[in-house]
Structures are given as structure tokens and as C-alpha cells.
N, C-alpha and C positions, 0 to 999 in steps of 0.2 A: 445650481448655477447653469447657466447657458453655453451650451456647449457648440462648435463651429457649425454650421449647417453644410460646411462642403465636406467634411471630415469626418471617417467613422471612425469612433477611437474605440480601442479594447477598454474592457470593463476593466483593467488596471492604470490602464494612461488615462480613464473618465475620473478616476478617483482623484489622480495626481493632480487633473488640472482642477476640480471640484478644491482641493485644499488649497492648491495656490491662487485661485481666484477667492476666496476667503478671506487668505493673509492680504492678498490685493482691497479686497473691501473694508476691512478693517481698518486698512492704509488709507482710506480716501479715494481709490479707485475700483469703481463697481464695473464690472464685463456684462453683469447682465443687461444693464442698462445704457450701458455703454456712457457714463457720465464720470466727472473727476470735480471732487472739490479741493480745497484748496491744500499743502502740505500740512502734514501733521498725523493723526491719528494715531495707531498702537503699532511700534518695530519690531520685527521679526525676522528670524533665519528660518531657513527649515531649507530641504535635500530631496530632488527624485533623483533617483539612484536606479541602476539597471545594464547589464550585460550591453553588448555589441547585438544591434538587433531591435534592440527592447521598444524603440521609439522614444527615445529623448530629444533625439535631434528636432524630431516631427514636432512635440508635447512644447519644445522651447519656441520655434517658429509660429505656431500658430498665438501660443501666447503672445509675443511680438508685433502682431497681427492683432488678437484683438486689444492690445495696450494702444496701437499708433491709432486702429478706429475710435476709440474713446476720448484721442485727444493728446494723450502722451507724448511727449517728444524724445528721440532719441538723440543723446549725448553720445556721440561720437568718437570722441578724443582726437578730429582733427580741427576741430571749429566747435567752439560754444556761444550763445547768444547770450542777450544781457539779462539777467536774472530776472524773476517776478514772482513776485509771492503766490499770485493764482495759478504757475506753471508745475505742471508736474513734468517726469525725464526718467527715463531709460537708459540703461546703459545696460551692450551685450560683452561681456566679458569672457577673454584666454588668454593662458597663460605662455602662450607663443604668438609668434606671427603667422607661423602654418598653419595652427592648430584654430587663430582666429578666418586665416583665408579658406578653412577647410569649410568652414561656415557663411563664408561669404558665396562661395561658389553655389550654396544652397539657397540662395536667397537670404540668410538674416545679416544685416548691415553689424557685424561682430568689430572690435578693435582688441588689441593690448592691453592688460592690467596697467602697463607703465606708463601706455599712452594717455590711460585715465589722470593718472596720480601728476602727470607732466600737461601742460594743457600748451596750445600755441599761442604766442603773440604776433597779431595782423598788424600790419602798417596801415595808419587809418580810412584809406584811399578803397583798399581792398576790402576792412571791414565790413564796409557800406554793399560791396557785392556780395560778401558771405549773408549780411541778412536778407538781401535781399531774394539770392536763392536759395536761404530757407524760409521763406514766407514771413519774414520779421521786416521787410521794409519793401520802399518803392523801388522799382527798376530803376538804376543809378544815370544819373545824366551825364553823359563821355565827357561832355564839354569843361563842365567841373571838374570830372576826376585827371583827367589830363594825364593819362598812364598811355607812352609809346606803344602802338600798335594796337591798341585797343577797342574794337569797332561792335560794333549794334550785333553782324553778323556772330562775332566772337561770343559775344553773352546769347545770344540764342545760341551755340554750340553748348555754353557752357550751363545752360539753363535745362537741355534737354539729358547731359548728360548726370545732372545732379537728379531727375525727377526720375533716374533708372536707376543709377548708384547710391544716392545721399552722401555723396564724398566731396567738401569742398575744395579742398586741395586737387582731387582728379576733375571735378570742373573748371575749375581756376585752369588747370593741365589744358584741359579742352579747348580753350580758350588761347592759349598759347605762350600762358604764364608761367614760369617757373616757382618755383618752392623759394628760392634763394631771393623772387623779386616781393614777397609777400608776407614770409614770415619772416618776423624779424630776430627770434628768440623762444624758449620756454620758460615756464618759471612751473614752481610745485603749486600743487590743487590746495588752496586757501578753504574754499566751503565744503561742505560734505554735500554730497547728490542726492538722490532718493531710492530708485529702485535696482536694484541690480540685476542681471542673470549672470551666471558666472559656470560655462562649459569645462569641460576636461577637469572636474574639481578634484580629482585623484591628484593632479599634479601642485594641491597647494600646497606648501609648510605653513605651520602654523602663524610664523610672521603677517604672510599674504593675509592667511584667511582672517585675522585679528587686524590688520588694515583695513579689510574690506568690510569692516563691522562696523568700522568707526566711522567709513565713507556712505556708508548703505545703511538706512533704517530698514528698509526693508532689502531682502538680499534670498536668492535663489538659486543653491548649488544644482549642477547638473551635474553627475559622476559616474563612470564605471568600477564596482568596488573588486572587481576580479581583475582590476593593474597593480602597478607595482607604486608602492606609497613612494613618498619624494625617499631621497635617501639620507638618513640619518634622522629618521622618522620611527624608529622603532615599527617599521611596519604597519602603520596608522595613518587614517586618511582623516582630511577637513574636518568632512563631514559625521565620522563617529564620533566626534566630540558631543554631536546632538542629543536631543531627547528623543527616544524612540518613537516618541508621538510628531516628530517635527522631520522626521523620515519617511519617502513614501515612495518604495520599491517597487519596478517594472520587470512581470516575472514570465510575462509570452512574448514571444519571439516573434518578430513579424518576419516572413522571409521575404521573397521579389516572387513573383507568381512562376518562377523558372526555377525555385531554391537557390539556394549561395551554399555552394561548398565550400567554400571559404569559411563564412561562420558555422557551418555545419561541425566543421576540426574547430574550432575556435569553442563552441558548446560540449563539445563531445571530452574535452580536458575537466569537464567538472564529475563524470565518474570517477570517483573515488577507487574503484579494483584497477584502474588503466592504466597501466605504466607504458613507459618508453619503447620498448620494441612495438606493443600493439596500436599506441599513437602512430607509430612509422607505416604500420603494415595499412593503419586508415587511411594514410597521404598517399600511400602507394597506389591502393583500392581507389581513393579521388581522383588521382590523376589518370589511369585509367579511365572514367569515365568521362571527364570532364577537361577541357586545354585550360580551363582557370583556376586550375591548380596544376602544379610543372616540378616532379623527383629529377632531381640534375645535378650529375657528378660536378660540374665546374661551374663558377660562379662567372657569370655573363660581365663583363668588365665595361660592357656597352651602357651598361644599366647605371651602372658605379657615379657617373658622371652626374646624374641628375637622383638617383634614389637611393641611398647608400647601403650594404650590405647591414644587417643587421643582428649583432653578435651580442656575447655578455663579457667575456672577456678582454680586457684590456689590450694584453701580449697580442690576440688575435685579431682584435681592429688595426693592431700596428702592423704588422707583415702584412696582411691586406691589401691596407694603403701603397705600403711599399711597392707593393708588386704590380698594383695600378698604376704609379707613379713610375715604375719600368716597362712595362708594357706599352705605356706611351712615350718611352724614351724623355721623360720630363730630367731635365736635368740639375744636378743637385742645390745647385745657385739659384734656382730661379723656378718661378710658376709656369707655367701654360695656360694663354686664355680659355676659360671653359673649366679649370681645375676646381670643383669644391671645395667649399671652405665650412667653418664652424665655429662660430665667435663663443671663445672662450673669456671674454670678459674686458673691462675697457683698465687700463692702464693708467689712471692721471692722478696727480696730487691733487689735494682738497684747491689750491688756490685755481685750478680750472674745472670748476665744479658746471659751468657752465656751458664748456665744451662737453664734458660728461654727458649731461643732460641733450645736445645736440644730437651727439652719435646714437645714446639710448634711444630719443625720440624719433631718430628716425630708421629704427627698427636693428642695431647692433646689439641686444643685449643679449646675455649669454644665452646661450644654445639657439642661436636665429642661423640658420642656413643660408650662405653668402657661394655665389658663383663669382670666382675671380675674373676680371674682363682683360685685364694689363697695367702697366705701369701706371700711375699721375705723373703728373707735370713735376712733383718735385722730390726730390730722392727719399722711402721710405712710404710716399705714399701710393693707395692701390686704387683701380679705379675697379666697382664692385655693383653687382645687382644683387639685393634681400628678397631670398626667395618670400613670398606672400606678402611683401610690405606695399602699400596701396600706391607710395613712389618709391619704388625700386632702386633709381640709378642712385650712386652716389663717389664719389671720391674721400679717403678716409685715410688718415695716418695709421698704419697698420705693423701688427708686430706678427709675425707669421711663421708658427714654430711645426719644422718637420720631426714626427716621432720616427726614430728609427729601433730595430729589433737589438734588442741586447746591450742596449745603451739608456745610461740614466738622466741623462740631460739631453733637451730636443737640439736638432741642427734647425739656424734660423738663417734663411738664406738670404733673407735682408728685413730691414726693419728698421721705423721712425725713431725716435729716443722715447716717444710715447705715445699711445694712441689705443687703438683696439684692436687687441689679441686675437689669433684664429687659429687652430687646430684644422689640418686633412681631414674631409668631410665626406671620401670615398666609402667610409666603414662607419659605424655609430653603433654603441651602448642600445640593445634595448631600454633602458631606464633614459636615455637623452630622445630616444623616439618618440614617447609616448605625446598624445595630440597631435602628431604629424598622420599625413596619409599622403600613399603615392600610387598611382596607377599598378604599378610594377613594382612587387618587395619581396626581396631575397634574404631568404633566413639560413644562417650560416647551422647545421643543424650538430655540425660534432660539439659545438660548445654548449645545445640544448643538451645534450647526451652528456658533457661534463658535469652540467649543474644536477643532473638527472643524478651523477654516480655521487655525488657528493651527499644525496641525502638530506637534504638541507630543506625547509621552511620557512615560510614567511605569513605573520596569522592565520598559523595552522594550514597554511596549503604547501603544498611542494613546490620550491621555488623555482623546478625546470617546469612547471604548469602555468603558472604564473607568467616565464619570462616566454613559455609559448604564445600563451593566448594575448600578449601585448602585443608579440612579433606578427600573429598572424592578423589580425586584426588592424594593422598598418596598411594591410593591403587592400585598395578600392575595387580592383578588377582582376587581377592574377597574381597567384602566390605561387613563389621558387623556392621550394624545398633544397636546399645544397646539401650532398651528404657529405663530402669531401676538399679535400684541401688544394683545390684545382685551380686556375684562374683560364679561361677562356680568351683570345689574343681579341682585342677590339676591332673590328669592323672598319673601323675612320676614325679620323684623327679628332682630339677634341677642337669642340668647337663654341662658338655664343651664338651662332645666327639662328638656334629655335627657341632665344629667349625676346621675348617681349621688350623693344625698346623703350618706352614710359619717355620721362621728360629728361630733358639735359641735366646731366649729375651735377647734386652740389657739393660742393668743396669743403669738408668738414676739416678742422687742421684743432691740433691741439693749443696751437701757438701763433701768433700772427707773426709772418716771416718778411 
């Protein structure tokens, strides 16, 4: 098989792509040739698999690249076009909103699992622009569509921003259109698609990955098997379900031509003789040489705000919070704009099964990272930016529950009759981090040293190695080692003005009032 010509791949990421351009051929799409006949052919699964480092991100991206040169289209899950038998489609798959924006910042045009399975409905006017900026129809005549405010210059805005992004909703944005004036609703995914890539596939359970089988004839997990499996997983990921012939491991390590000491501790957790004090004496040894990695008695509470501390403990995400949530004198009724948040799940009875699908669709579903902005307009509701959702703003009925220490029911300082749930999002579970990344990531380290005394494994590795090398590997650029139980007094007061405005929130309500 034809391998990239700007690209030099390791003799392990040449095999990876050599099989799945294979499985691709078989399918009806050839890379060597760069040609696609119609759907159908032989369906398949199969898994590259590979450490922090290994080149997955790289091996997924270029394949996406040479799928689009061949023809392929990619399925989005903010816009779909009208079906055809001679089309084939793409779709880049994660199982968060981070963990798809973590991908987008790299170049590949990544969405939601959910966004897949939930598709949007256009109001017909606007249709006719979505095909037309994806190459599926003519430039729309204004005169016809007769949408206020709508002018020639708008759609060239909105034409050059889609030929950088491929997002129709952020070109519609571009243009000066709201979410709220175009889509009209969601409904569930009726047909099954064709190909799939499917990132961060440590974090499927079984449900997902058996959905995404019945969606996907063809389907290509990407995975890190050294994270922690979903929970109540028996410690078992997606992808071992496989046949070892439909597996194909990434076993060199690419570094940055400066090395990453960050993955350097991150790799250095799979000697077997290593225990906990000489892991320490290693971050100590790194930070010493290096300022991107940071041993620091107190946890920087400046950070808190945007990249949560990251603990295994329960009991210790909750004092945490707390002490964040004092340090900025937030008080006990009420948020602070700029407070993190953590949707813990959407709240409604079956008969608004459709508001459900609203909130989910537009990026609330459980463990999606929300910056609280202030009140809405009507009591109960929040108004909210989703960290990594492609439109951010939104207004939502919310139930908003504070954990305090030594108590077994949350304080909820206010809240809708129903809507979707959020959890203090100052502190987070390594097992709820996993597929996020942040610039800046503090690992709370006495609760590594907990799980460390406990002894304890997870398929056969020691599970304070395991919840290391998730934690450390969160981190994009520097890693904070915290040894102690300190909180650091923040700098400034919280705030929202270094977040991204997007378009004017829409009004999601459980109930028309």
C-alpha cells in the first residue's frame, strides 16, 4: 500500500496503516489508487493501539487525509447531506467533547459519538446553504431564500469559514446566523454509515462499542491500552474483545526533537521493579531539569478554574472543591461567573424525550465540562459555555449540586424542577479525565501514594501506575506534581472574559413556559 509522500512513518505505524488501508480496500475504498466504488464490500473491526507518544494521533490524521483525497466524504454530525448510493463517508469519532476538540485543534475534523447517533434537522431555507457549502448544490439565490439579514458578503464569510473548518453550523455562525434560527430539532440516526475512526477507544463500554458495530461496517478503534477501562468494566477495554490478528500495536515512541519529560514519567511507569518513592525521586530529578514539569507543595487554585486538579479519590475531589469555592469567597447559594462545572447527567422523564436529545446534542452529556457564565432569564435556569463544543454558548435548565465534606447528600444552591445536572468541576476523578488534555495539569500526588499503599491492580498492572500515567499524560505542555494537602490563595478573581464568545446562547428549557 501507498504510504503519504510528506510523512515518514516508523516501521510500526507503516504496518498499522498497510492493514487498515487493506480493511479500506476490501471495503470498496483503495488509497493506493486513490479511487471508491460504490458501498458494500467485506465489514470489518480491527484496533491500533499504542502508549502516549506512539503516533496514533498522526497514523488517524493522515488516514483522513488520504480518505478525503480519494473522495470520501466526512459525516460530521453537524450536517448531513442527502444520501446516494455511489457516496461513501467518514466519520471521526470521541467519546467526549474535549477529547473530540483535542482532535480538532490538530487538524482532523473529529465530533461526538452522540452527535453521530442524534443527527440535526435544517429548516428548509438553510438546507439549501448547508449543500451548498459542502459542494452538494448551487450558491443559494438571497432573493428566494428571503432570511433577514442575510447578504452575498455573509455567505462568502460563511463559505470561506467552512473551506478551513468543515463545520456548518460555525459557518452558518459566520455568517451571523444563530443555531436557534436553523435548526429546527434532532431526531436518532435511522441508516447506518460506512466508515468509522473511533479515538480515545480505552473509554468505550461495551454498549458504545456494540452500537458502533451496527453503525459502522467498517470501524477503526484508536486506543491507549495503558488507561484505565471504563468503570465497571472488569478492567477490559473495547478493543480486547478482538482477534489478535485484527490488533496492530504502536511500540516506538516518537518524542519532539527537545524530548518530553512528561512522557518520559509517563513511559518510565512500565518498569515493573519501580515503585512509588522512586517514581517521586524521577519527577523530582525532572523538574529539576526541566520548568515542564513542576514538584509543588500547593495546588495553584489559579489553575482550578479552567483545568481541574486531578485526583482518584472521591472524599479528596470534595474538600478540594471546597476550598476553591472558599478561596474565592463563592458563596454558599449561589455560583460565581467563571465557576466550573461537570454535567453529571440530564434529568427528564421519557415524555421530553426531545428536550433530552436538545441538551445532549448540544454538547451536555455526562462528563462534558461547562463554565458557568450567570443566571438565565428564568429562575433555575444557567447560562453556560461547553468546553470543546463547536457552539459553545447556550442557556439550559440546570440542577446544580454542591458536594460538601462529611455529608451525604449534595447542597444545591438552586435548581430547575428538571433539566441537566452538574457537579464542581474544580477537582475530577482521573477515571472522568481520560480523552481530555489541558495545557496545565495538576496531579494531586498523596492520593497516587494512596492507591500505591492499597496494593491493588487492574489487568495485572498496579492500579497507582495506571491512575499515573492517565494523570500524567493529561498534560500538553506542563505537569504539577502536588505532594501536599495545600491550596495556594488565587491571584484574581474568577472570571469569563478569556473565554471564547461563539454565537448568542440558545435557550434550551425542559418545558415550554
Amino acid at each position: 500500500m501507498s504510504l503519504p509522500a510528506t510523512v515518514t512513518f516508523s516501521e510500526d505505524q507503516a504496518e498499522a496503516w498497510d492493514a487498515v488501508a487493506a480493511a479500506l480496500e476490501r471495503a470498496g475504498v483503495d488509497l493506493l489508487d486513490g479511487t471508491v466504488m460504490p458501498e458494500g464490500g467485506e465489514p470489518s473491526v480491527m484496533a491500533v493501539i499504542g502508549k502516549a507518544g506512539s503516533g496514533k494521533t498522526l497514523l488517524l490524521a493522515e488516514l483522513y487525509k488520504a480518505l478525503e483525497a480519494a473522495g470520501v466524504e466526512l459525516v460530521s454530525g453537524d450536517w448531513e447531506g442527502k444520501r446516494r448510493k455511489d457516496r461513501r463517508t467518514l466519520a471521526i469519532l470521541a467519546p467526549t467533547n474535549k477529547a473530540a476538540s483535542v482532535l480538532r485543534s490538530r487538524g482532523v475534523p473529529a465530533t461526538t459519538i452522540h452527535r453521530i447517533l442524534y443527527t440535526p434537522v435544517y429548516h428548509p431555507e438553510y438546507e439549501a446553504i448547508a449543500e451548498w457549502l459542502a459542494g452538494q448544490g448551487e450558491r443559494p439565490n438571497l432573493d428566494l431564500l428571503r432570511i433577514e439579514g442575510l447578504t452575498d458578503l455573509a455567505l462568502d464569510r460563511a463559505k470561506a469559514f467552512y473551506e478551513t473548518n468543515k463545520s456548518i453550523p460555525g459557518a452558518l455562525a459566520a455568517a451571523g446566523l444563530r443555531g436557534s434560527d436553523f435548526i429546527s430539532g434532532w431526531k436518532r440516526r435511522e441508516d447506518p454509515l460506512d466508515i468509522g475512526f473511533v479515538d480515545e477507544a480505552s473509554m468505550l463500554d461495551e454498549r458504545q462499542f456494540d452500537d458502533l458495530k451496527e453503525i459502522f461496517p467498517t470501524l477503526v478503534l484508536f486506543g491507549d491500552p495503558a488507561q484505565l477501562a471504563p468503570v465497571n468494566q472488569s478492567g477490559h477495554m473495547s478493543f480486547e474483545r478482538l482477534p489478535e490478528a485484527s490488533v496492530h500495536a504502536l511500540h516506538r515512541i516518537h518524542r519532539q526533537a527537545d524530548d518530553n519529560p512528561i512522557l518520559d514519567l509517563a513511559h518510565a511507569l512500565a518498569d515493573e521493579s519501580l515503585d512509588f518513592y522512586a517514581f517521586e525521586r524521577m519527577v523530582e530529578e525532572a523538574a529539576r531539569r526541566d520548568p515542564r514539569v513542576v514538584r509543588a507543595e500547593r495546588v495553584e487554585s489559579d489553575l482550578m478554574a479552567r483545568s481541574p486538579v486531578l485526583v482518584w479519590r472521591n472524599a479528596t475531589r470534595i474538600r478540594l472543591i471546597q476550598a476553591f469555592r472558599n478561596a474565592h469567597g463563592a458563596p454558599a447559594d449561589a455560583l460565581l461567573p467563571g465557576e466550573p462545572l461537570i454535567c453529571d447527567g440530564i434529568e427528564l422523564p421519557l415524555k421530553h424525550r426531545k428536550k433530552r436529545i436538545d441538551l445532549e446534542a448540544r454538547g451536555l452529556i455526562k462528563g462534558a465540562q461547562v463554565i458557568y457564565l450567570g443566571p438565565g432569564r428564568k429562575p433555575g435556569f444557567s447560562r453556560l459555555h461547553v468546553i470543546g463544543a463547536e457552539d459553545p454558548r447556550l442557556s439550559a435548565a440546570s440542577i446544580v449540586k454542591i458536594e460538601m465534606p462529611d455529608e451525604e447528600e449534595p447542597f444545591i444552591p438552586f435548581a430547575a424542577r428538571m433539566g441537566a445536572t452538574f457537579l464542581h468541576g474544580a477537582a475530577v476523578t482521573i477515571h472522568k479525565a481520560q480523552g481530555s488534555q489541558w495545557p496545565d495539569v495538576q496531579v494531586f500526588a498523596p492520593d497516587i501514594y494512596a492507591a500505591f499503599r492499597t496494593g491493588r491492580s487492574e489487568a495485572g498492572i498496579p492500579l497507582w501506575k495506571r491512575l499515573a500515567y492517565v494523570a500524567i499524560t493529561r498534560a500538553e505542555h506542563r505537569l504539577l506534581w502536588i505532594t501536599k494537602a495545600m491550596l495556594a490563595r488565587p491571584s484574581a478573581p474568577l472570571g469569563i472574559d478569556d473565554l471564547p464568545a461563539g454565537t448568542a446562547a440558545l435557550t434550551l428549557a425542559p418545558e415550554e413556559e
